[in-house]
DRENRONU-728233 format. One record per atom (N, C-alpha, C): x, y, z negated. Coordinates in steps of 0.02 Angstrom, whole numbers, plus 50000, padded with zeros to 5 digits. Atoms other than C-alpha are relative to their C-alpha. Example, Ala and Ser with C-alpha at 12.3 -4.5 7.8 and 13.67 -1.06 7.14 Angstrom:
residues 2
500454994150000/506154977549610/500455006050000/499584994150003/506844994749643/499615005549963/
***
This chain:
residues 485
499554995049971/494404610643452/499615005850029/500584993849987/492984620143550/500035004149959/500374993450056/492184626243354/500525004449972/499614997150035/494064631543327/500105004550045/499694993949926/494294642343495/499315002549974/500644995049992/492474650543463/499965003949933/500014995750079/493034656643278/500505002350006/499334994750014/494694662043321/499995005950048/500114992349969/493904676243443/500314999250071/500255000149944/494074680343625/501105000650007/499055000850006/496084675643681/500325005650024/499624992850011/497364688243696/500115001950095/500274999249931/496954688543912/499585006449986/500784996150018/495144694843858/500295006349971/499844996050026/495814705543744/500395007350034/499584993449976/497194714643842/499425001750080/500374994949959/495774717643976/499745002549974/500604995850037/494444724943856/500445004849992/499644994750030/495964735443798/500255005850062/499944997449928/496394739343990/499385005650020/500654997549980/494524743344036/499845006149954/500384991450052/494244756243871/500625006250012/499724994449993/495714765443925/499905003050047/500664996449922/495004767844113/499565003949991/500804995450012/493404772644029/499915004249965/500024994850013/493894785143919/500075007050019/499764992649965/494594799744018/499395001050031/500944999349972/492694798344116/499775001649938/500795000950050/491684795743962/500395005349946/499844993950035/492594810943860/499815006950055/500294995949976/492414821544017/499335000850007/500785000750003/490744816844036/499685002549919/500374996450072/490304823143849/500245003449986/499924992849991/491164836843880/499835003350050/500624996749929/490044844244039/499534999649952/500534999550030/488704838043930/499795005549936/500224992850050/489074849443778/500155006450034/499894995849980/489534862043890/499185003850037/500885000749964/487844861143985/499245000949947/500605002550064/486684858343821/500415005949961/499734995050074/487534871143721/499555008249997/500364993650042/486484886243632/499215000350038/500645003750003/484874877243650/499814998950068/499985004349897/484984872143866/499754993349995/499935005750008/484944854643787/499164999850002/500655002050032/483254855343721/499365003450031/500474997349960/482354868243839/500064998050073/499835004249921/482974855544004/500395005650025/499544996249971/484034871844044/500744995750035/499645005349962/485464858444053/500044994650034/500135003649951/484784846744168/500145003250043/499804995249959/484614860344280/500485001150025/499074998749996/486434864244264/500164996450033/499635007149979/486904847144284/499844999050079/500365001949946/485684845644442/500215005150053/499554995649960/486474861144517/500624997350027/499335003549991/488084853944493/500004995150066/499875006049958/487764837544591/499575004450062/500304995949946/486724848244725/500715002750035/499514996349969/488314858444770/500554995850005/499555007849978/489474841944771/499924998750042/500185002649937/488494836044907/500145004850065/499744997049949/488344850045003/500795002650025/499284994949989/490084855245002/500224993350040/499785004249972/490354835345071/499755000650057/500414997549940/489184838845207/500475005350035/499734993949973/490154853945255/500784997550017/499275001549997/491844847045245/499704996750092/500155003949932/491204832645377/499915002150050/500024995549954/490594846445477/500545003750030/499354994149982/492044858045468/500324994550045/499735004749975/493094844745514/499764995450068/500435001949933/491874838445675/500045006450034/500434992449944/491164857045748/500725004849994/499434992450008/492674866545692/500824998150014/499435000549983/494324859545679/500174994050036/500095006549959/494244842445789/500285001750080/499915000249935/494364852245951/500325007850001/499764993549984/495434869846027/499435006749987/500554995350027/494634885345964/499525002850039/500504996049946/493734891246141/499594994149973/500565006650001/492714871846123/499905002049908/500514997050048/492394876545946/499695003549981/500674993949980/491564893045979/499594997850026/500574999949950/490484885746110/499794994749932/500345004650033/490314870245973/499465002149942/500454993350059/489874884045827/499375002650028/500934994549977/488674893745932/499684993250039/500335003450021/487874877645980/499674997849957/500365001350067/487574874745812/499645004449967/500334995150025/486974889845768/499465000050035/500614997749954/485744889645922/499464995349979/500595005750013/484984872745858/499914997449960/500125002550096/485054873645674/499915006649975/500284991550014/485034894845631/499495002150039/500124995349959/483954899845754/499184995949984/500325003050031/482644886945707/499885001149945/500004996650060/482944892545522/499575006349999/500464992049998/482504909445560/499224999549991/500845000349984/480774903645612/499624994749946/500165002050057/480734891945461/500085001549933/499914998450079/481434900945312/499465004249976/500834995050016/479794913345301/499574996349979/500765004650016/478564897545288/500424994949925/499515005050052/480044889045147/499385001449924/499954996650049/479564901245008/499154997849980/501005002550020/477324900145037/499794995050006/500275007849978/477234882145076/500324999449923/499695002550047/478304877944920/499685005449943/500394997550045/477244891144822/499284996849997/500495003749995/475844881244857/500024993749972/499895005750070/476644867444746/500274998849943/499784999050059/476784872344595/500134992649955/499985007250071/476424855144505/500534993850028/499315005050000/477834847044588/500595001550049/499114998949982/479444855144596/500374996449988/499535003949974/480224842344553/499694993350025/499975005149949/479644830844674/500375003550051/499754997749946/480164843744778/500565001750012/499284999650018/481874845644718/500384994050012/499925007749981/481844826344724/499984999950063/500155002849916/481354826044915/500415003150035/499374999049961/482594837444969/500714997449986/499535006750016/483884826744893/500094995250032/499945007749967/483404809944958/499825003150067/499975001449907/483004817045140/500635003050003/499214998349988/484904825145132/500374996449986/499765004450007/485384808145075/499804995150067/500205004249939/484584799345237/500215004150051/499614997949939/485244814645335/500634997150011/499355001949998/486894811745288/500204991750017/499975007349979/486944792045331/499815003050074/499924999049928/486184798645496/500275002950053/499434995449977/487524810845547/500714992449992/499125003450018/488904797945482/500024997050051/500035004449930/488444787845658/500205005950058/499914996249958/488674804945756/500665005349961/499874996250010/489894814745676/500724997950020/499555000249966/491504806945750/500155003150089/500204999849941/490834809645921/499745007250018/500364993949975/489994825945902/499455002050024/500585000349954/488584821845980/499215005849985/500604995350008/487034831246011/499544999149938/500625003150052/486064820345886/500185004149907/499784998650067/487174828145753/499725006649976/500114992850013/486404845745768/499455001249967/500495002450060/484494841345707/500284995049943/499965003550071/485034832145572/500355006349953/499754996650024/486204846845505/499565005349981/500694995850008/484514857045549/499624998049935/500565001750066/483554848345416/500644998749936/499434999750079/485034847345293/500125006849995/500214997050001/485234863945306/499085004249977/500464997549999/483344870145296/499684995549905/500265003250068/483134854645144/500415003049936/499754995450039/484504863945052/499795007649958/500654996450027/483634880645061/499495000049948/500505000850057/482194874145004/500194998949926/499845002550083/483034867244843/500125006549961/499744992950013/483874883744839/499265005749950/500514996349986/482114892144835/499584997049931/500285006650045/481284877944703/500315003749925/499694998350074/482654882144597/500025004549978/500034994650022/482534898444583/499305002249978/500684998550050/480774897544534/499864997349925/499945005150044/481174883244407/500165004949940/499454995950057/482524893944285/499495003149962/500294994650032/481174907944213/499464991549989/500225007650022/480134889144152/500514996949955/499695007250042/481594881144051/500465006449962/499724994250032/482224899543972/500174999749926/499765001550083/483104893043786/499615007149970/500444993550037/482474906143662/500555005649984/499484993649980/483484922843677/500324997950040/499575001049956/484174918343816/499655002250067/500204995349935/483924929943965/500114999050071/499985002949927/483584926344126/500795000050041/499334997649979/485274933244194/500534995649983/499555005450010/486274922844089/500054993450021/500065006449969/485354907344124/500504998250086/499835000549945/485624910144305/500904999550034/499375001649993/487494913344290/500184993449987/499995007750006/487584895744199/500034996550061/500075003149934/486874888344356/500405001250035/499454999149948/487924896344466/500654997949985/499195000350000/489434895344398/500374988849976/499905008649976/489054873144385/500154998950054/499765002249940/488874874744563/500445001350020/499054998249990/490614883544590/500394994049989/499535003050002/491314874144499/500034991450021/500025004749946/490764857244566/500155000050076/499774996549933/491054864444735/500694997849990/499415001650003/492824866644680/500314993150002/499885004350010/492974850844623/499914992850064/500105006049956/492134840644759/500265001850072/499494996949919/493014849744915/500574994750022/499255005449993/494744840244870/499704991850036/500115005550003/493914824444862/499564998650056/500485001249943/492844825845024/500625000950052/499435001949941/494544830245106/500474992850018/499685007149993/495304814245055/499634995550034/500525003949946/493684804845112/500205001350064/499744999749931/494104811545284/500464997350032/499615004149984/495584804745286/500024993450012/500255008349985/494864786245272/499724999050063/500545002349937/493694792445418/499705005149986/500454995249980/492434805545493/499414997249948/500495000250048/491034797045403/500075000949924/499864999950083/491714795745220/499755004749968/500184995550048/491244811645164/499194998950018/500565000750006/489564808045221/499654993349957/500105005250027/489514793445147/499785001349902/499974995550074/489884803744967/499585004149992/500794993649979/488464814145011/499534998249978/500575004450011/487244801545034/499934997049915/500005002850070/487764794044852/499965004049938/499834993250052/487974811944776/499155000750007/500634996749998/486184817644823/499274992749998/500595007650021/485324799044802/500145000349913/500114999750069/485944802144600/499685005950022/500294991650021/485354822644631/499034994749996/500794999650011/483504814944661/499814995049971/500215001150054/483484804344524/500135003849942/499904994250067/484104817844393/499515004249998/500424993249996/482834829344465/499284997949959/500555000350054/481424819344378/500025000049930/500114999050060/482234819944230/499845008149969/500204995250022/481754836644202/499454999849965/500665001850040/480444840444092/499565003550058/500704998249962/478664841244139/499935006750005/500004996050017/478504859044091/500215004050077/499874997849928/479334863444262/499624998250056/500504999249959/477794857744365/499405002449987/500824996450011/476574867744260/500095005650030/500564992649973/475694882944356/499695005949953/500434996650047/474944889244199/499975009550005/500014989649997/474534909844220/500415002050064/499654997849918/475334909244415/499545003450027/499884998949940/475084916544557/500275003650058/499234999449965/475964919844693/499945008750039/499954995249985/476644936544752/500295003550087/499904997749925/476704948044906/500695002649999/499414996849958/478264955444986/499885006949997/500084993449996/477494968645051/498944999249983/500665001750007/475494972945024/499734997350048/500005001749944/474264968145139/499875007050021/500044995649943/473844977345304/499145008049961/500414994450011/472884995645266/500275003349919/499824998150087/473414995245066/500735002450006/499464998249989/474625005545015/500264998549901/499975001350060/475595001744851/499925007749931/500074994550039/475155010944701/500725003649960/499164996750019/476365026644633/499864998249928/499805000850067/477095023644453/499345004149961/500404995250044/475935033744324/500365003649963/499734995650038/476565048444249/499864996249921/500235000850064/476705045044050/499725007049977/500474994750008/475995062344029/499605004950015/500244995449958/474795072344107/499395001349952/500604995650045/473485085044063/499464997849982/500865003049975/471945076144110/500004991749955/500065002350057/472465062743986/500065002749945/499964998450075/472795072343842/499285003949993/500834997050008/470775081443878/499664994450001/500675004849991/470065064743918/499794999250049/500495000549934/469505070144094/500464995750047/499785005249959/469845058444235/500175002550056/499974998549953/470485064744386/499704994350064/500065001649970/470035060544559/499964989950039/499335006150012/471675047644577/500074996949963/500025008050056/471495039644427/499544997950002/500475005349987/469835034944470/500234994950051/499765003749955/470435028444616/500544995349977/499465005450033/472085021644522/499634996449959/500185004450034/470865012744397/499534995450034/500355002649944/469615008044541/500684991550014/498925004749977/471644997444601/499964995349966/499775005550056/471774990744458/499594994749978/500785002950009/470134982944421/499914995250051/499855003749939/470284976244581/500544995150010/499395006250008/471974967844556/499724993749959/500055005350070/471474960844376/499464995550024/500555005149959/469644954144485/500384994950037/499855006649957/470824944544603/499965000250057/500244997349948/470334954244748/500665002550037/499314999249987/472174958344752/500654997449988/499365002050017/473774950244721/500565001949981/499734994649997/474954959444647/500665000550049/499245002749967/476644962444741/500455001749974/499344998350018/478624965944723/499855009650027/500034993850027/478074984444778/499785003949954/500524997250067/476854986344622/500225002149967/499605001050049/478154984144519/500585006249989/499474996749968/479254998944568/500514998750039/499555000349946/480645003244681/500464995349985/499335003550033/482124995144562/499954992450062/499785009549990/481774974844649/500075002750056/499694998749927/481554981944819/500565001250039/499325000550010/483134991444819/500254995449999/499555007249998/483904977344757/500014995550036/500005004549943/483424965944879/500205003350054/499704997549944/483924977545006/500784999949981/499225001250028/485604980344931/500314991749993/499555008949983/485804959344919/499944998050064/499865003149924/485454956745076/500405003050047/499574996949977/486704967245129/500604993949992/499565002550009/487934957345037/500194994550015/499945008349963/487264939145109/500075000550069/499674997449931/487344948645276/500644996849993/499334999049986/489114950745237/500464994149993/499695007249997/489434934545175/499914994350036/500125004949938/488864924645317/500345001750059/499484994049952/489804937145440/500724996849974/498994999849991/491634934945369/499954991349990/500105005950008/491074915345340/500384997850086/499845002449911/491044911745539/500735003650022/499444997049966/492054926345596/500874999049971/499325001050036/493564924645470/500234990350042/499825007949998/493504903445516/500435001950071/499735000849960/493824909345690/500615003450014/499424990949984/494884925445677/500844994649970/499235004050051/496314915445549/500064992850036/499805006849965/496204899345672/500335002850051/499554997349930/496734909245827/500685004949974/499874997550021/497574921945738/500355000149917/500105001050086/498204915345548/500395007649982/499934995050048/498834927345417/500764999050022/499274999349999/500624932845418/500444993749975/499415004950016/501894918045405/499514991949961/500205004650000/500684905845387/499484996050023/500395004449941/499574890345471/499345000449990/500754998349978/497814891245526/499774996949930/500244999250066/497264881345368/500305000649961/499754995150061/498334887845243/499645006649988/500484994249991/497514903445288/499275002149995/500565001550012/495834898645283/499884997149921/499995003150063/496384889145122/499665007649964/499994994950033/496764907445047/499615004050011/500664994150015/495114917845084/499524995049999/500915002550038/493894904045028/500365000249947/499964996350057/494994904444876/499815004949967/500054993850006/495044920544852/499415003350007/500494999249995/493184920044891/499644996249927/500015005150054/492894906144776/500185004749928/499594994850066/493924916144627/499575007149984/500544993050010/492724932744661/499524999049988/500595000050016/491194924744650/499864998949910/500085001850069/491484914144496/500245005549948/500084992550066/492184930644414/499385004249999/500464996750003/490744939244450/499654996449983/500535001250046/489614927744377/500274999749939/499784997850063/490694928144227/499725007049961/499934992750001/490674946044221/499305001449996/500484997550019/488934945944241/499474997649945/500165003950064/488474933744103/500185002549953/499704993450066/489494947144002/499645004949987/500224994549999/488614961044046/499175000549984/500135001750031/487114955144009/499265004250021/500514996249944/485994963244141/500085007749967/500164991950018/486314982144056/499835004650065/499934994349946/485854994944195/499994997250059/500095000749939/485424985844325/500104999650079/500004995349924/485274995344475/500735004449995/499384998349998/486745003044418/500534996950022/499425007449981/487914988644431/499734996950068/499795002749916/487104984844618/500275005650030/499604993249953/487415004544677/500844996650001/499135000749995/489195000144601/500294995550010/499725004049959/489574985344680/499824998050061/500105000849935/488994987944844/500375004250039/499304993549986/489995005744848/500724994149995/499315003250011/491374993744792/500184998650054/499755003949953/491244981844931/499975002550068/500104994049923/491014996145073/500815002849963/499394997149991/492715004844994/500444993250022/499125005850018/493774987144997/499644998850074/500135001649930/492764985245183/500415005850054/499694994449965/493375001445246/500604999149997/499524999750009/495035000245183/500234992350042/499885007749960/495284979845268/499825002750075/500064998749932/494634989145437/500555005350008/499424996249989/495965003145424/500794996950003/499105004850000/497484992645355/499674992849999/500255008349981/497074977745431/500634994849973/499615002050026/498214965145326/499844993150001/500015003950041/498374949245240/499854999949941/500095002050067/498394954345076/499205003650009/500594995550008/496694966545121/499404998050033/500235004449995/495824952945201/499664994649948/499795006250080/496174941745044/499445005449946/500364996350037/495584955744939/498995002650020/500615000650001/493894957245039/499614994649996/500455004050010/493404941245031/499714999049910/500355002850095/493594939744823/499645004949995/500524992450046/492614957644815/499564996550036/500455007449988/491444946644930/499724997049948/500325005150052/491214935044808/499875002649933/500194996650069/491284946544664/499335004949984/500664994449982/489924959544719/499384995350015/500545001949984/488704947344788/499844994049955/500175004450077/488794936944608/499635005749965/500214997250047/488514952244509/499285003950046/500594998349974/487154958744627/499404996950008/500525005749994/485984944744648/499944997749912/500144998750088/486284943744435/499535006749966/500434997250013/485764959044433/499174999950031/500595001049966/484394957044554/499304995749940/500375006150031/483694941344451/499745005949929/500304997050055/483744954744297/499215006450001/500624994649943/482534968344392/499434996150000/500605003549998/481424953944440/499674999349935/500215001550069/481294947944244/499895005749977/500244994950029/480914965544197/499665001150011/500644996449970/479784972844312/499434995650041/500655006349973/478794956544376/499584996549960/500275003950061/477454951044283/500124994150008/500035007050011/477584933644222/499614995350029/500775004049982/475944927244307/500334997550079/499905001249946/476934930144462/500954998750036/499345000349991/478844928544439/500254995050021/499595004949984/479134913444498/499954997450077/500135002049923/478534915344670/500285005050019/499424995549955/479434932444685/500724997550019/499415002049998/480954922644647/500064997050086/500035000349947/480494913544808/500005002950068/499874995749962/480134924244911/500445004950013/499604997449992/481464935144874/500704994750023/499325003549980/482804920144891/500044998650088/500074999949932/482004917245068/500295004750041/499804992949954/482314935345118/500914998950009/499164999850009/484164932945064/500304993850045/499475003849941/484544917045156/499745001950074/500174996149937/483824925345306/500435002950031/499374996049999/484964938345295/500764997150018/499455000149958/486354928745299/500114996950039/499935001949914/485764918245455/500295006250042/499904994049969/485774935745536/500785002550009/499254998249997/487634939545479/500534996650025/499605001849957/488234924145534/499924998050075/500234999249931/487404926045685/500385006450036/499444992649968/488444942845728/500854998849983/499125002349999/490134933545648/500234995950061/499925003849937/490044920945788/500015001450077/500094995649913/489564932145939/500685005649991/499604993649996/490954945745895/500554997850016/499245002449986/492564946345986/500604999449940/499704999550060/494004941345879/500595002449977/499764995150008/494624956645839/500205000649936/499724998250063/495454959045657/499575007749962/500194993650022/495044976545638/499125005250032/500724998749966/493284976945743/499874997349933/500335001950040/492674964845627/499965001049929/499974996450066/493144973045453/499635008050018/500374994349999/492354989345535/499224996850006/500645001649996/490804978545573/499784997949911/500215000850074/490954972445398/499765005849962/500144993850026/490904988545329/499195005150034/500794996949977/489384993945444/499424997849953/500605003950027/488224979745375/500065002449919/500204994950060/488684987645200/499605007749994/500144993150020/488615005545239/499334998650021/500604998349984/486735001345318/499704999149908/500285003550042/486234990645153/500085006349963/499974993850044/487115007745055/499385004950009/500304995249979/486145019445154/499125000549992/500695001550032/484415009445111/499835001349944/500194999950061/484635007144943/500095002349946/499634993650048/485895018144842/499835004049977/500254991650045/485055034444814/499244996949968/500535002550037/483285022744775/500124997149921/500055004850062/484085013744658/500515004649939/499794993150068/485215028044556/499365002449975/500804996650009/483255036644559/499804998549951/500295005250048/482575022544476/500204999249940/499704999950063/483955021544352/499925005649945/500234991250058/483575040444297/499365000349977/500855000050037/481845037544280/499864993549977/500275005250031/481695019544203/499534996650048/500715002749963/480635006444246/499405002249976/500774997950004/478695010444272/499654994749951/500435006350034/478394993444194/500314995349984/499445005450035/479644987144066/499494995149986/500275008450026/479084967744036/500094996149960/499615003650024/480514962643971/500585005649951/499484991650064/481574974243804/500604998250021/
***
């Protein structure tokens, strides 16, 4: 009887679970190989570009669970006077600390080239041991919860910083820096999107839950991160670049393409001296920097950090302004719902938009979306609204996608290769700097509707007033030192 049950196959129990279990597991295991060709598609697969992706993805899952747990502890847990004092607590003993650590993020982590991803890995698993060590303080509030958010915070960054050196290393073939970078971004959006809902429901089980999803989200991020290829801890033809020069040097001007004294042969003064420079760079005696390169990256970094100003500014100030204050005919988070939407919706169009565009003109496309987001700032401080609120946060998100796209394209043009992957750093440093700073002035400002859309509009018109007429300039005269066709 046994040899007749073991030939007539597994009984019709077995059966209707196996048949149970493959229908569970398909709706996963079809989405899941659809991310994957989405991620791997037009050669990502094969230059680790889609790891990357993928590793973005689960990076911005976590943090967005982290943040929920938070919001939900420092922000909405207690009456809005105790969450100002709770906010600017937090800012005093997690931003303010930053400040004095995001400068050393960028040259300490240029100093390890041969293992980014360990280092991509380590801020992972220590934001997986933060998050378990917050989940004991974050019902309570307690003091203990504020260093730990400090180093989740600051380990983020860093990844931030890692990764932006990584991308120009895993570049498919025709495939331009700019685009890559939209890719990335627009995984982490949309994981963001995705893992928000699901960190609110965790809450609902309990204050820890979403930390709990954290810890398990960023314990897979730092095993994915070794699957990257090797290729992303080679150094080969680095090194790392200045900011500004050092102390006494001044950066060298562009070179005319025609002058007299080349078409005779004779050497002027200044070009001895300019070839003296140079000789001196190529010896090693100098390093080159982001001013070598021309004005175009500078600009641009002035002009983005305008815009992470601005987005760290209506971050705080909007949380508090629409809690005391919501939007016309509706509740504190409903209201809050609809300008991270509406923030959310601007960014991811603008990395669309700029994955379209395809880096053309540059500097053009930051002048004109920084003018943008100073007219839709001015106009939200005059008619102070709902719907003109709404509308500055998606130009928000739309301007400071296509600006930092373009930014990334500037760098890949006018940075040599030997040293592009430490400008990336250093320039990402400058930018989350910036928007410590902005939400360091959203949190101190009274919460005024129409103050704070005129302050918004300040922190543009300064960033305009830096970089606008440098960077039209630049556009009329080309770069000094195309790199990249």
């Amino acid at each position: 009887m046994a040899s007749a049950r073991s030939h007539d196959g597994p009984g019709p129990l077995r059966r209707a679970g196996r048949a149970v279990g493959r229908a569970l597991r398909t709706p996963f295991t079809l989405t899941g190989r659809g991310i994957r060709k989405a991620t791997h598609a037009h050669g990502a697969g094969e230059s680790g570009l889609g790891k990357l992706i993928e590793l973005h993805a689960v990076n911005g899952a976590g943090d967005v669970m982290i943040t929920v747990a938070l919001a939900s502890t420092v922000f909405f847990s207690v009456p809005t006077d105790q969450a100002r004092g709770r906010v600017a607590l937090y800012l005093a003993v997690t931003m303010a600390p930053f400040i004095l650590l995001a400068p050393v993020i960028g040259p300490l982590l240029d100093r390890l080239p041969h293992g980014r991803r360990a280092a991509m890995a380590g801020s992972m698993l220590a934001r997986a041991v933060l998050a378990l060590t917050m989940s004991g303080a974050v019902a309570t509030g307690g003091l203990e919860l504020y260093p730990a958010a400090l180093g989740v915070l600051v380990c983020s960054k860093a990844y931030g910083v890692v990764r932006s050196a990584v991308v120009p290393r895993l570049l498919p073939p025709k495939f331009s820096l700019v685009k890559a970078n939209s890719r990335v971004t627009l995984a982490g959006l949309l994981a963001t999107g995705a893992a928000a809902p699901i960190g609110a429901a965790l809450q609902l089980i309990g204050p820890p839950w979403p930390l709990y999803g954290a810890c398990a989200i960023f314990a897979g991020g730092a095993v994915l991160a070794f699957t990257l290829p090797p290729k992303v801890d080679s150094a080969k033809g680095e090194r790392r670049a200045q900011l500004v020069p050092p102390l006494g040097e001044h950066p060298p001007r562009p070179e005319p393409s025609r002058t007299s004294s080349t078409r005779t042969g004779t050497t002027s003064s200044k070009d001895a001296g300019g070839s003296k420079g140079r000789k001196r760079r190529e010896n090693g005696e100098r390093r080159p920097g982001l001013r070598s390169v021309g004005p175009s990256v500078l600009h641009g970094l002035q002009a983005n950090a305008a815009h992470r100003a601005l987005s760290g500014f209506l971050i705080f100030f909007l949380a508090f302004l629409l809690r005391e204050h919501p939007l016309a005919g509706q509740s504190a988070a409903i209201s809050l719902g609809i300008v991270g939407v509406a923030a959310g919706v601007g960014n991811a169009l603008g990395t669309a938009v700029g994955s379209w565009l395809r880096a053309r003109g540059p500097e053009v496309i930051v002048a004109s979306v920084l003018g943008l987001a100073l007219g839709v700032a001015v106009l939200a401080a005059v008619f102070f609204s709902t719907v003109m609120v709404a509308a500055l946060a998606a130009t928000a998100g739309l301007t400071q996608a296509l600006s930092k796209l373009s930014l990334d394209a500037m760098i890949q043009r006018d940075v040599p290769e030997e040293v592009r992957t430490s400008a990336f750093a250093r320039s990402e440093t400058l930018l989350q700097m910036s928007w410590v700073v902005g939400g360091a002035i959203g949190i101190a400002l009274p919460l005024n509707g129409v103050l704070g859309m005129a302050v918004a509009a300040g922190l543009l018109a300064l960033g305009a007033a830096a970089s606008v007429r440098g960077l039209l300039g630049a556009a009329r005269r080309g770069s000094p030192h195309p790199r990249v066709a």
